[in-house]
C-alpha positions in Angstrom: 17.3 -26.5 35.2 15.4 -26.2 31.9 18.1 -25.5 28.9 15.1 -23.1 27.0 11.6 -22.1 28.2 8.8 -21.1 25.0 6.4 -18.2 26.9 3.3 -18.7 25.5 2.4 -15.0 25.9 2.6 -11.7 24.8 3.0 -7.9 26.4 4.1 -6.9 30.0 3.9 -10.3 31.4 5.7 -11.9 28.3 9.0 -9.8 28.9 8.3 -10.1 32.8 9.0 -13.7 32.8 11.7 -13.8 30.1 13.5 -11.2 32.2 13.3 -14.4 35.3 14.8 -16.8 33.4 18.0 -14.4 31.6 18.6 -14.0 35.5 18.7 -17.9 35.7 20.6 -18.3 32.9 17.7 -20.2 30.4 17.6 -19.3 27.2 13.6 -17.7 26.2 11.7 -18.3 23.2 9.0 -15.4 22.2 5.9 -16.0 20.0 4.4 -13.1 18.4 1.6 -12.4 16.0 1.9 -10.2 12.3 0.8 -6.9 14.8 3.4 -7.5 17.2 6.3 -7.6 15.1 9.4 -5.9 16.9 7.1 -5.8 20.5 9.4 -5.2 23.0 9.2 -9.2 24.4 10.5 -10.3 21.1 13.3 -8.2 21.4 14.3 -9.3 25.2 14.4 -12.9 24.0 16.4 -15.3 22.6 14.5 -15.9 19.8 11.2 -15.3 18.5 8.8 -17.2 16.1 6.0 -15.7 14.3 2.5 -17.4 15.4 0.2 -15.9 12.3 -2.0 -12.9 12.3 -3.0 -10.3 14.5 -6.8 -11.8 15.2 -5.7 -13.7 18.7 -7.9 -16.2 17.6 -5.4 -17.0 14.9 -1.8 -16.4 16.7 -1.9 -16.7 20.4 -4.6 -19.4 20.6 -3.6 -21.2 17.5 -2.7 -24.0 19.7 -1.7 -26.1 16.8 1.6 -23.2 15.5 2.5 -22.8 18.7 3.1 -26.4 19.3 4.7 -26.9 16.2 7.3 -23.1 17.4 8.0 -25.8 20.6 8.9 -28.6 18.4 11.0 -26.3 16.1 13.4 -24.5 19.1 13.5 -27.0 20.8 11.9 -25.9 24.2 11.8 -27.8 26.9 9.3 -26.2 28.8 6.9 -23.7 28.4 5.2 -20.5 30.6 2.0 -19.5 29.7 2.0 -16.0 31.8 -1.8 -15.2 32.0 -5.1 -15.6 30.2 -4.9 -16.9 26.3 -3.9 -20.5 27.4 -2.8 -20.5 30.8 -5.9 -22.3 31.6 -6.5 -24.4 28.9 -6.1 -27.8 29.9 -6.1 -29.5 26.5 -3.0 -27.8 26.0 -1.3 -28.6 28.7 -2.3 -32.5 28.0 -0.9 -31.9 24.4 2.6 -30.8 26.1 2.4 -33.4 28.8 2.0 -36.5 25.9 5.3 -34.5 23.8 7.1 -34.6 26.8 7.0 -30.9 27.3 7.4 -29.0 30.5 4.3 -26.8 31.4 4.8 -24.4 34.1 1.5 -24.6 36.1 0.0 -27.1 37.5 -1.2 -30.6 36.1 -4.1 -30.8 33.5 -6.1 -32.7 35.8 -6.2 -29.9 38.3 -7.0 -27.2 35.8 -9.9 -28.9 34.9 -11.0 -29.1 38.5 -10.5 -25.7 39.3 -11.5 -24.2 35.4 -15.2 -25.2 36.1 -15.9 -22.8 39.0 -19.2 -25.1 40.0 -17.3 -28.1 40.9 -14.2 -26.0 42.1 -16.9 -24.6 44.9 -18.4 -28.8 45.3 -15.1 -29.1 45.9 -14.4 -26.1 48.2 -17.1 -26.6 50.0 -16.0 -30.6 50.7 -13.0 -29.4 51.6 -14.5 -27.0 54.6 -14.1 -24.1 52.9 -16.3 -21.5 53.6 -18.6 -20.9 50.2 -20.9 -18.5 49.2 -24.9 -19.4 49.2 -25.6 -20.5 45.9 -26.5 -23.6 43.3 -24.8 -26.7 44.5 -23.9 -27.5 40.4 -25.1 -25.2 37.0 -28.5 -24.6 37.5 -30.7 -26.8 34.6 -32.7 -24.4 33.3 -34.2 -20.5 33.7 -37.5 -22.0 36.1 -34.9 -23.7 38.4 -33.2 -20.8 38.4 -36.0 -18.8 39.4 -36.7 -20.9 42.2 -33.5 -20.9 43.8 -33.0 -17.4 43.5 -36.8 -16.8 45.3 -35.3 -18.9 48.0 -31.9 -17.4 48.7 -33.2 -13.5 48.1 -32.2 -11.6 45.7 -29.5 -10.0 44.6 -28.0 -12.7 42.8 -25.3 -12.9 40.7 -25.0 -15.4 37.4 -22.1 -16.7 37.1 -20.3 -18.7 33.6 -19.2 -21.7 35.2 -16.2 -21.6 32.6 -15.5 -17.8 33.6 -12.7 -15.7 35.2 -11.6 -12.6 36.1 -15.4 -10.8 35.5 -16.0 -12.9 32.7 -19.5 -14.0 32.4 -21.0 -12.4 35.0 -23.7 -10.7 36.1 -25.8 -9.0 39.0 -29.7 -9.8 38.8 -32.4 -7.5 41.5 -35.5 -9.5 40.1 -36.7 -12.0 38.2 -36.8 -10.1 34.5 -32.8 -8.9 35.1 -32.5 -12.7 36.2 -33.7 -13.8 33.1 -32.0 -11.9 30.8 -28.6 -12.3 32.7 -28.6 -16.0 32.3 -29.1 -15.8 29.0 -26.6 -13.3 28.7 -24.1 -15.3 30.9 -24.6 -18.8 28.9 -23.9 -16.8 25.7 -21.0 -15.0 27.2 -19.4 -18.7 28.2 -20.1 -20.7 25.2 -18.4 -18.0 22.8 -15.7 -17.1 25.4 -15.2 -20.8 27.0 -17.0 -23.0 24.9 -19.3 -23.6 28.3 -22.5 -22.7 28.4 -23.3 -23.8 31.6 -24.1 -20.7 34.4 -24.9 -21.4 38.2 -26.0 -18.8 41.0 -24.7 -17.6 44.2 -26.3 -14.9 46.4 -25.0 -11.2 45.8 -22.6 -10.2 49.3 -23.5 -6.7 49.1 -20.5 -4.3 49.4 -18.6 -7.0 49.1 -14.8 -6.8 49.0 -12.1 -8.8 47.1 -9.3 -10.7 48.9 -7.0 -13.2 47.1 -3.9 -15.2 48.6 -1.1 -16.3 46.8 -0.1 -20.1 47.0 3.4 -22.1 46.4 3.4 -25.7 46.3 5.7 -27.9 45.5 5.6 -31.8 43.5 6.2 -33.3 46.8 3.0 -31.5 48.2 4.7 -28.9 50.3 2.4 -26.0 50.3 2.4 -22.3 51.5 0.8 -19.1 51.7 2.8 -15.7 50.1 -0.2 -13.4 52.4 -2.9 -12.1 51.1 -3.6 -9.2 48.4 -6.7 -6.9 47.7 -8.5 -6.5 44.8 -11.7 -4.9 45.5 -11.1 -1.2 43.1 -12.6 -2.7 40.1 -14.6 -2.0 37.0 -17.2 -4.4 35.4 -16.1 -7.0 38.0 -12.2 -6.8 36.5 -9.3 -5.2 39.3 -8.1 -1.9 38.3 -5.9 -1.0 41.5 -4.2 -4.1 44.1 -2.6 -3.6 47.4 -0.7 -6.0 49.5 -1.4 -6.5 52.3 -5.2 -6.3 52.5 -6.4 -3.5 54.5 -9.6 -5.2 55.7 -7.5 -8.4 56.4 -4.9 -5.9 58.8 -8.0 -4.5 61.1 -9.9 -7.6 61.7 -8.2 -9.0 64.2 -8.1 -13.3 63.5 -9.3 -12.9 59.8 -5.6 -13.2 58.2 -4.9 -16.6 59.8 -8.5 -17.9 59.0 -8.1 -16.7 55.2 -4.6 -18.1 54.4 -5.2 -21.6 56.4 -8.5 -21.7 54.0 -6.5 -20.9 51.0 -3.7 -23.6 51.8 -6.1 -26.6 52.9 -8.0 -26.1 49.6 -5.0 -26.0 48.0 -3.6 -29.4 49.1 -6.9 -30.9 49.2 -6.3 -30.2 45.5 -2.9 -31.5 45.5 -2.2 -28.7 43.7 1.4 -28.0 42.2 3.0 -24.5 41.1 1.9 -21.1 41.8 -1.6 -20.4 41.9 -4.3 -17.8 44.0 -7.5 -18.4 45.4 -9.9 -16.3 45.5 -12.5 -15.1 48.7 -15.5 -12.4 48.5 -15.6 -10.7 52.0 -18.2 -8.6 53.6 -17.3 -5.6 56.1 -17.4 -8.1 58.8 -14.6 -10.3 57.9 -16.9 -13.2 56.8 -15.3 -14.7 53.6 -16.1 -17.0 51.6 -14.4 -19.1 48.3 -15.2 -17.8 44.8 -12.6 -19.6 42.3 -8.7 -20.8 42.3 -6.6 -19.1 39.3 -4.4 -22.3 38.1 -1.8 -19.5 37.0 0.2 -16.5 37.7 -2.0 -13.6 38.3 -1.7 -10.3 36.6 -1.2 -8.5 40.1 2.0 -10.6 41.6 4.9 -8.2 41.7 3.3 -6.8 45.2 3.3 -9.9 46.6 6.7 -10.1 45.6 7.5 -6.7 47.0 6.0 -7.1 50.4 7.8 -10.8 50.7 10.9 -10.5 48.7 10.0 -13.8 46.4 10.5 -14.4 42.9 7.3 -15.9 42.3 8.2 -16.9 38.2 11.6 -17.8 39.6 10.1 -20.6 42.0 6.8 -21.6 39.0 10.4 -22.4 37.1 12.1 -24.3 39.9 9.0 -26.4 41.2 8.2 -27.4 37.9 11.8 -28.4 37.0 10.9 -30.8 39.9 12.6 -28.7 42.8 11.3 -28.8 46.6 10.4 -25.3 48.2 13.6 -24.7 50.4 11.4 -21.6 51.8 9.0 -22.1 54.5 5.9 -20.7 56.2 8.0 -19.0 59.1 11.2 -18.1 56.2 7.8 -15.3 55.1 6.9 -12.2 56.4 5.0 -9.1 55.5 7.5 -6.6 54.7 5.4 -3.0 54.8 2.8 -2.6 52.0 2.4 -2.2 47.8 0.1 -0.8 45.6 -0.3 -1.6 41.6 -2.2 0.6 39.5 -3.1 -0.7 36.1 -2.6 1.5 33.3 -5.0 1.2 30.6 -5.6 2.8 26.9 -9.3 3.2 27.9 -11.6 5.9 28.7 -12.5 5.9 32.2 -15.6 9.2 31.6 -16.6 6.8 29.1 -17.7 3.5 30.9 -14.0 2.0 30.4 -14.3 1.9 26.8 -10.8 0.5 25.9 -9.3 3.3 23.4 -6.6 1.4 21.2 -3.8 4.5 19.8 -1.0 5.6 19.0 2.2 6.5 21.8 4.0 9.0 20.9 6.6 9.8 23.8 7.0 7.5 26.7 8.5 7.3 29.7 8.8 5.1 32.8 9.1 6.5 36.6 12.5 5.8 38.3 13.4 5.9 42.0 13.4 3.7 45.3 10.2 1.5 45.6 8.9 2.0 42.4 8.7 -1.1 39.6 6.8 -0.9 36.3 6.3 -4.0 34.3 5.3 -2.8 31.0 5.3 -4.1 27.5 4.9 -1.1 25.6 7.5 1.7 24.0 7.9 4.7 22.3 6.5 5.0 18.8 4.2 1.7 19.9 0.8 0.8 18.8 -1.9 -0.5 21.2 -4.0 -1.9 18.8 -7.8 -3.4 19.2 -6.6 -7.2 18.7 -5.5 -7.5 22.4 -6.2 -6.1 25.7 -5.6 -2.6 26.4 -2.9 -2.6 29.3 0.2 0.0 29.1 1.7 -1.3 32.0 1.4 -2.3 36.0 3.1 0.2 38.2 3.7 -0.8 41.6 5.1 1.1 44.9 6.5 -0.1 47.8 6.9 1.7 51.2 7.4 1.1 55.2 3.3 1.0 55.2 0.4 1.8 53.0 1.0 6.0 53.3 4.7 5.7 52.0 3.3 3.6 49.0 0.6 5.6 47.8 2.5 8.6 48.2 5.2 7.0 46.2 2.6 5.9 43.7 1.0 9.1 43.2 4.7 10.7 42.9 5.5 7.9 40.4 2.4 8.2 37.9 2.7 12.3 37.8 6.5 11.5 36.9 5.1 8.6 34.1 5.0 10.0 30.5 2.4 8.4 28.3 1.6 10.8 25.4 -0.7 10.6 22.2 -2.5 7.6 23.9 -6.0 8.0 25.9 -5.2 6.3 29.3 -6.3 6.3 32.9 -3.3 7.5 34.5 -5.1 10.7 35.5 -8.4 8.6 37.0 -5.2 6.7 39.4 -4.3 9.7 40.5 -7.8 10.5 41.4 -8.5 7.7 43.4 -5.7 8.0 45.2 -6.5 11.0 46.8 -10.5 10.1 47.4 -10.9 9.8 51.0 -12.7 6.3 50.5 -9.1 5.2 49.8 -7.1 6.8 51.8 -9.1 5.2 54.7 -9.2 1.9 52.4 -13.4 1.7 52.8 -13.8 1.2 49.6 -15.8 -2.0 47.7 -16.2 -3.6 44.6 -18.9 -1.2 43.4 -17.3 1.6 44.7 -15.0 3.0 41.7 -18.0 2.6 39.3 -20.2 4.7 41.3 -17.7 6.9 41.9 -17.0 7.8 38.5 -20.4 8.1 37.4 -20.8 10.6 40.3 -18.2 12.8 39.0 
């Protein structure tokens, strides 16, 4: 096993993985910028290296620091948690020609999967169910037009560099068509350095299923279930549970989804932990969307519901292990919930609302986890995003969890700081959830109704 791992990273999932490997014995190297001096990951780890000033552009993407913080501790492998580079496959080539362990998959499939028109060409080659859309990035506004006349509107424009809501947008008729491509190409030339945009047709109420994928160098590949994602805000998850309830009352859909998910997978010959992603109507019709080359933000209630260490095996398969677990070794084991706490303003369209915390303190007891990279006396400042912390609860089925959740967040203390802990609690309570009929539009709506 790897002597030192570098996590490219900051925050909650920074100190998440560093706390993996002190389990496994490897010695963790932090990075941190001028504003995150003293962050609570640079204290877990072994040692930490300052990257350069708060601007991310200028610390956590300075690509050319960091490699020189590997070089200097002498790292033998790196984790790039989530977003910043965790999908940048020019670095990952950079650490594959130093001889540097990445923890992901290769290069050459994060370019396949990072340019979510050809990761649907590819989907669809594979016999993976795809939504109706442009077979490539559509050439310019006319085509566009055209294609969207054809397939009925809604549609929605899509940066074919985005991810996770990115460069995205929902267009009723030709004028909002317009102006949401050009929106869109803006949106992923200054956030991807792609410009490109493609369409797909608009699944109305649509819902938002994801499965969670191991594989292994030797092309051993299975599924962790499925998880659902579809409480969201400007087309980014606020609230997961695992299982999905729309998956657990279709009868047939689960097996359908999850052999989709690992045939695209090894189609891909894909390596590491990744998740692909499915829009669903209320029928259990599904249909692919994109394949996060990466850990996902939303993995500890995977973890919960199958007892896996999900950064422990990234570490293992990429240290050249083979899976010893297989498909039958997994079960569902009751359900999880995971709120995301935010410093934002949810009566004020989710403007993020950077502050002061004064007092804080995390919810204890059976079933309860918090992943957090925040403390008391902490700043969340404007440079990054605005996440507190995940909290996730586990029960014998979904009631136990979000009875446990809403008992956990009224026993969470985050003062001097405007979060959404109080809009969680809300939710939670709305019948739409309790009876898990909610959609992707549904928590917008809903707070707008209020």
């Amino acid at each position: 096993m790897f002597n030192k791992v570098l996590i490219a990273n900051r925050g909650e999932i920074a100190a998440r993985i560093i706390r993996t490997c002190k389990k496994m014995g490897i010695q963790t190297v932090a990075i941190y910028s001028e504003a995150d001096e003293n962050a609570p990951h640079t204290e877990l780890a072994d040692e930490a290296y300052l990257v350069g000033p708060a601007h991310v552009s200028k610390s956590y993407l300075n690509m050319p620091r960091i490699l020189e913080v590997i070089k200097e501790s002498g790292a033998e492998a790196v984790h790039p948690g989530y977003g910043l580079l965790s999908e940048n496959s020019s670095f990952v080539a950079k650490l594959e020609e130093m001889g540097v362990t990445f923890i992901g998959p290769s290069s050459k499939v994060i370019d396949l999967m990072g340019d979510k028109a050809a990761a649907r060409a590819f989907a669809q080659e594979a016999g993976v169910p795809v939504v109706p859309g442009s077979p490539g990035p559509v050439a310019d506004d006319e085509n566009a037009v055209k294609l969207a006349e054809e397939m009925g509107y809604p549609v929605l424009v899509k940066a074919s560099g985005g991810g996770g809501g990115i460069g995205m947008q929902k267009a009723k008729k030709e004028k909002s068509l317009r102006k949401a491509l050009d929106a869109c190409r803006r949106r992923g030339e200054s956030s991807f350095g792609n410009a490109d945009v493609y369409l797909e047709k608009y699944i109305e109420n649509p819902r938002h299923i994801e499965v969670q994928i191991l594989a292994d160098q030797s092309g051993n590949t299975l599924h962790l279930f499925e998880r659902e994602c579809s409480v969201q805000r400007r087309h980014q998850k606020v609230i997961e549970e695992a299982p999905s309830p729309l998956v657990s009352r279709i009868p047939g859909m689960r097996e359908k989804l999850l052999n989709a998910a690992v045939t695209l997978a090894k189609k891909a010959n894909y390596s590491n932990a990744g998740t692909v992603e499915f829009i669903a109507d209320q029928s259990g019709n599904f249909y692919f969307i994109e394949m996060n080359t990466r850990l996902q933000v939303e993995h500890p209630i995977t973890e919960m519901i199958t007892g896996v260490d999900i950064v422990e095996w990234q570490l293992r398969i990429a240290n050249g292990e083979s899976l010893s677990l297989t498909q039958d070794d997994l079960s569902i084991d009751g359900h999880a919930i995971e709120c995301r706490i935010y410093a934002e303003n949810p009566d004020k369209m989710f403007m993020p609302a950077p502050g002061h915390i004064d007092d804080y303190e995390e919810p204890q007891g059976e079933g309860i986890r918090v992943d957090s990279g925040v403390k008391a006396n902490w700043d969340i400042t404007s440079y990054y995003d605005p996440m507190v912390s995940k909290i996730s609860t586990h029960g014998s089925d979904r009631e136990e969890a979000r009875t446990r959740m809403i008992g956990a967040l009224e026993n969470y203390t985050i003062d001097g700081l405007t979060h959404n802990k109080a809009m969680h609690l809300d939710i939670l309570q709305q019948e739409v959830f309790i009876e898990a009929t909610y959609d992707t539009g549904w928590l917008e709506a809903h707070q707008k109704g209020k």
